[in-house]
Structure formats: structure tokens, C-alpha cells
C-alpha positions in Angstrom: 0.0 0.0 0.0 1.3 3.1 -0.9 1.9 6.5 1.2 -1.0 8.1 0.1 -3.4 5.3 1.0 -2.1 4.6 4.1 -2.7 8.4 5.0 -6.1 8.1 3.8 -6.6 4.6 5.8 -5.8 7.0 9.1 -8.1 9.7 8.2 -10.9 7.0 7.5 -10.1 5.0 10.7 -10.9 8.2 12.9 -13.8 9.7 11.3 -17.0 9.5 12.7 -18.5 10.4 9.4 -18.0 9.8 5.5 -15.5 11.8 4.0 -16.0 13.4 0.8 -13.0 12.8 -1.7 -12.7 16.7 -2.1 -12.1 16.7 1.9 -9.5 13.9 1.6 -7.8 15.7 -1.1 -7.3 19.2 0.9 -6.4 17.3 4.1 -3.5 15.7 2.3 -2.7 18.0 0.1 -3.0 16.2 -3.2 -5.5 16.2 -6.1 -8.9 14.1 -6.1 -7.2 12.1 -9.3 -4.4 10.9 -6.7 -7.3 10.5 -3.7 -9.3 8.0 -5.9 -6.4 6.1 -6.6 -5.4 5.8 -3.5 -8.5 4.6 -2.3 -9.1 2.1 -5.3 -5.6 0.8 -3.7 -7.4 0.6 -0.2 -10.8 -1.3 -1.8 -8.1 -3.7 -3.1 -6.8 -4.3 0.2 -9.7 -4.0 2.3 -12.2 -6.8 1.0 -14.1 -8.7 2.7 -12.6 -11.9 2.2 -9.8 -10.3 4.3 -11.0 -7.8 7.1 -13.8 -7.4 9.0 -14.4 -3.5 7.7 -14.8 -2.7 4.0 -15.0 0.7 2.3 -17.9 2.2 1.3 -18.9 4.6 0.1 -22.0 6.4 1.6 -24.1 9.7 2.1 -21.6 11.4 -0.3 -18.2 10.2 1.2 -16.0 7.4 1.8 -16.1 5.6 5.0 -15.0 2.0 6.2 -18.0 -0.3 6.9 -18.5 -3.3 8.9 -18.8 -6.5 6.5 -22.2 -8.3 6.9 -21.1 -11.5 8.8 -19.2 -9.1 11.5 -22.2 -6.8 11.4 -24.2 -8.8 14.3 -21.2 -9.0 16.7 -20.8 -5.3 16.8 -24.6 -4.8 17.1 -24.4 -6.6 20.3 -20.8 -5.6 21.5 -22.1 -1.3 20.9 -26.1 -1.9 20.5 -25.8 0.0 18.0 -29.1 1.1 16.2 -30.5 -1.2 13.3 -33.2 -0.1 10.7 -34.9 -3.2 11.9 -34.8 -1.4 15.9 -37.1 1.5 14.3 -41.0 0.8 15.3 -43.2 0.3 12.1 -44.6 3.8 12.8 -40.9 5.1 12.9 -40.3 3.5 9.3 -43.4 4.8 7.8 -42.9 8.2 8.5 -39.1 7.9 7.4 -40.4 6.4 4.1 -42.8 9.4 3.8 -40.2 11.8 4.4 -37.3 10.0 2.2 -39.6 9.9 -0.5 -41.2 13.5 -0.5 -38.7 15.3 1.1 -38.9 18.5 1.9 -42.2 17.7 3.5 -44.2 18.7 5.9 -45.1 17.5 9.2 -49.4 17.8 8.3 -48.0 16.9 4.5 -46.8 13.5 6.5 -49.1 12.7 8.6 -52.0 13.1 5.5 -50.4 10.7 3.6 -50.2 8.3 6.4 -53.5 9.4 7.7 -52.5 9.6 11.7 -50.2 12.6 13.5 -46.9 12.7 12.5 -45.9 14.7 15.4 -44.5 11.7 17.8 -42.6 9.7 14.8 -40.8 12.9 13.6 -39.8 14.4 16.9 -38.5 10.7 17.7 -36.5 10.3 13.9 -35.5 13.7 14.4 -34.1 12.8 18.3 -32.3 10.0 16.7 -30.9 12.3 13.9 -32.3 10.5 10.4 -34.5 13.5 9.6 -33.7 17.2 10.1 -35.4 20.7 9.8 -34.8 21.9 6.1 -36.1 25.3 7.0 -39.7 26.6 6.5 -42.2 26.1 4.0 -43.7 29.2 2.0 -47.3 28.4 3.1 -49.7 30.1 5.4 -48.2 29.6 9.1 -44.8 28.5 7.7 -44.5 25.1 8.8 -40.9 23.4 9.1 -40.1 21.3 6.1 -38.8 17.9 7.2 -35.9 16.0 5.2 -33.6 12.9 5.3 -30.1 13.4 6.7 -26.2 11.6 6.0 -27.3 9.7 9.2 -30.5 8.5 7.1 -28.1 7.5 4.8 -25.4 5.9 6.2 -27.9 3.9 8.5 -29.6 2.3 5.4 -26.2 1.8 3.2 -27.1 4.9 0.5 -24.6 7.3 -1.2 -27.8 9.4 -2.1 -31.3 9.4 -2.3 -31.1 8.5 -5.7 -30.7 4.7 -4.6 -33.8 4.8 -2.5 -35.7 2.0 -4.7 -38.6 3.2 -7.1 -41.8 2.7 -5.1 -42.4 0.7 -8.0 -40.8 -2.1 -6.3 -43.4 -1.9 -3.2 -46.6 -3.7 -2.9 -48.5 -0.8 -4.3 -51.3 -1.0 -6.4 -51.0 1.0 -9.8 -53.6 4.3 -8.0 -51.7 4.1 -5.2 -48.1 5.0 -7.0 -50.2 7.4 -9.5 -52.1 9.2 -6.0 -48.3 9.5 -4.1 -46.8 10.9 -7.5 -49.5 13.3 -7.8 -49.2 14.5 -4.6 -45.0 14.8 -5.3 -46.0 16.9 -7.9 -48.4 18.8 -6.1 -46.1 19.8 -3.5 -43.3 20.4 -5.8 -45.6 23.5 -7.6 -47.2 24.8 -4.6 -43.6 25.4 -3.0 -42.6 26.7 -6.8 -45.6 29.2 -6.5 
């Protein structure tokens, strides 16, 4: 392993959060060109064949990543949080919000049809959704988004990779009613 990538290993190991290649490349002083080499080098050796931490790449950055057969020993060893320790409540409402983000919180709760106030205090608390600022509507509600926690809980570089709600067990209304409404709150925040 080269210099480079062994610099880059130590400024991964210590990060508490994804690293941008932009980032890496002003904390060592090189160009992005050398960065991604040097981390194609540490992909190389950090497989999971090999090590129990992989790198990934997630919520825009570069992290290492516990590889799925170690992932159940650390859950236990830090209890840390799963997508599967999230109440069904607590996942519906992140869906709503991943999906039609910025919303907001009476925007949430009509499309699941109970109050929204409980789930998105609690998936703000836990820090998967965050305050986006305020909606230009009467009363000026808070608009409600995903955050890099969202992402790097569920494995994502972006929302982009969030699966088309295609894939659900929606019927072919349902997907046209949720799209309408997308559209409907993307023109009433555009007028």
C-alpha cells in the first residue's frame, strides 16, 4: 500500500462520518485524481474476504464499513441502532419523508393518515431526519428531510438509490395518488 493510501486509511479510521474525496484531497494536500487512486488501492486491500471492515462509500463520502457477517457482533458488542430497531410507525414516516422530502409534518401525517408529530420528533431525536427550514405556506410550517445519518444507517450514497416505489406492494392508484401528490407539493412550494 502506498503513502497516500495509508494516509487516507488513518483519516478514515478516525472519522466519525463519510469523507468526501474533495475533503481527503485538501487534508492531504494532493489532487482528487491521486485520492481515488489511493482509495481504489485501499478497496483492493480491504475486502471482505480479508478484514472485518470494508469501504464504502455512503451519504456522499468514503467511510469503512463493517462487512455483513461481523455486522451482528458489533450490534451486540455497541447496541448500535438497526433499521430493523425503528417501530413500524418510525419506518413509515421515514419512508414518507425519504420519499417527499422536503415535506411537511401535516404533508406527513396526510399521507399516512395519523399525526406525525410523535414519529418525527422521535426520527429527528435519533438524527435521520432534520429541519430543512420553513415552507412558504400560510403559518410557515418546518419542512422535514432525510439526513447523512439517514443515509449511512440504510447503506445509501444518495437518495437516488432509495428503490422506485415501483418495487413496493402498491397497487398502480396508489403509486399514481403519491406521484400526484409529489408533484403537487413540488408547484405549490414553486408558487
Amino acid at each position: 500500500m502506498h503513502a497516500l493510501a495509508r494516509r487516507l486509511e488513518a483519516l478514515l479510521f478516525i472519522s466519525s462520518r463519510p469523507l468526501p474525496t474533495p475533503e481527503l484531497a485538501a487534508a492531504c494536500g494532493c489532487s482528487t485524481a491521486e485520492v481515488d487512486e489511493a482509495l481504489a488501492a485501499l478497496r483492493a486491500e480491504y475486502t471482505a474476504e480479508l478484514h472485518g471492515v470494508t469501504l464504502q462509500e455512503i451519504a456522499g463520502g468514503v467511510t469503512f464499513a463493517v462487512v455483513d457477517d461481523c455486522a451482528e457482533d458489533v450490534r451486540r458488542l455497541t447496541g448500535a441502532e438497526r433499521p430493523d430497531d425503528l417501530t413500524p410507525a418510525l419506518l413509515e414516516t421515514l419512508a414518507v419523508v425519504a420519499y417527499l422530502q422536503p415535506v411537511t409534518r401535516a404533508e406527513t401525517a396526510e399521507v399516512r393518515g395519523v399525526s406525525a408529530e410523535w414519529a418525527l420528533t422521535s426520527l429527528e431525536q435519533r438524527g435521520l431526519v432534520e429541519q430543512q427550514g420553513r415552507a412558504d405556506t400560510p403559518g410557515a410550517p418546518i419542512l422535514y428531510c432525510t439526513g447523512a445519518r439517514f443515509l449511512k444507517l440504510f447503506g445509501l450514497r444518495s437518495l437516488q438509490e432509495l428503490p422506485p416505489l415501483e418495487e413496493f406492494s402498491l397497487q398502480a392508484a396508489e403509486v399514481d395518488e403519491i406521484r400526484a401528490r409529489l408533484l403537487a407539493n413540488a408547484e405549490r412550494r414553486r408558487a
